[in-house]
C-alpha angles and dihedrals in degrees: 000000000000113000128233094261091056097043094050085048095051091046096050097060127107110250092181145001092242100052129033117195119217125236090246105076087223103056116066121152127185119240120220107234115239114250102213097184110116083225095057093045092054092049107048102079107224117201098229092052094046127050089237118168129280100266092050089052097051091039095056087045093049080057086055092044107051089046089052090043090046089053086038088058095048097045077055087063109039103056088036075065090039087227130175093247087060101091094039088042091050086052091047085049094045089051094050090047096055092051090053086045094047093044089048096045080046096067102027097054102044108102088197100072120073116286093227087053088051087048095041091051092041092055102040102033100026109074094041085054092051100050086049086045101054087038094057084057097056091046094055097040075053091052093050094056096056 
């Protein structure tokens, strides 16, 4: 009979570069491979490089939210059980959760894109972030008193 620790360990590994499996049997996602030809990269429009319109941009920014909220979610878990993985689960969240600020403050804070775009982005992206936001502070301060 494997033993909890196996089996978490087991289920934590990568199979594949193109799928992770959680540590929780029940929540895989699929990552998207890097291209890394300079072709591929120029032709592939990103939001934050062009101006793009307002649904592209949230959009964009709601991918980068629900990756940060599922690793959010994990890193819960993980240090309500006081696991192992916690420490290492807060940082992946933590991670996550910088890319999706970066790429909001990004957007928000460049004057040279148009200011309905910025407001757009603000109302519909801003309090979510900041709930995260504020949620990601209390898990780690958490964290820190285990």
């Amino acid at each position: 009979m494997l033993t909890r620790r196996v089996v978490r360990s087991l289920l934590s590994t990568r199979i594949s570069s193109n799928l992770r499996v959680a540590r929780r049997p029940h929540i895989t996602r699929q990552i998207k491979p890097l291209s890394t030809s300079r072709r591929a990269m120029q032709a592939t429009p990103h939001p934050l490089r062009e101006s793009g319109n307002s649904d592209d941009v949230v959009e964009y920014l709601e991918e980068l939210y629900e990756g940060a909220r599922e690793e959010f979610q994990i890193a819960a878990e993980e240090t309500e059980d006081n696991t192992i993985y916690a420490a290492d689960d807060r940082a992946a969240a933590r991670l996550e959760f910088d890319k999706l600020k970066e790429a909001y403050s990004q957007i928000v804070d460049d004057a040279s894109r148009p200011s309905d775009l910025r407001d757009t982005v603000r109302r519909r992206a801003g309090q979510r972030i900041r709930e995260l936001e504020m949620a990601m502070a209390a898990l780690e301060e958490k964290g820190n008193s285990h």
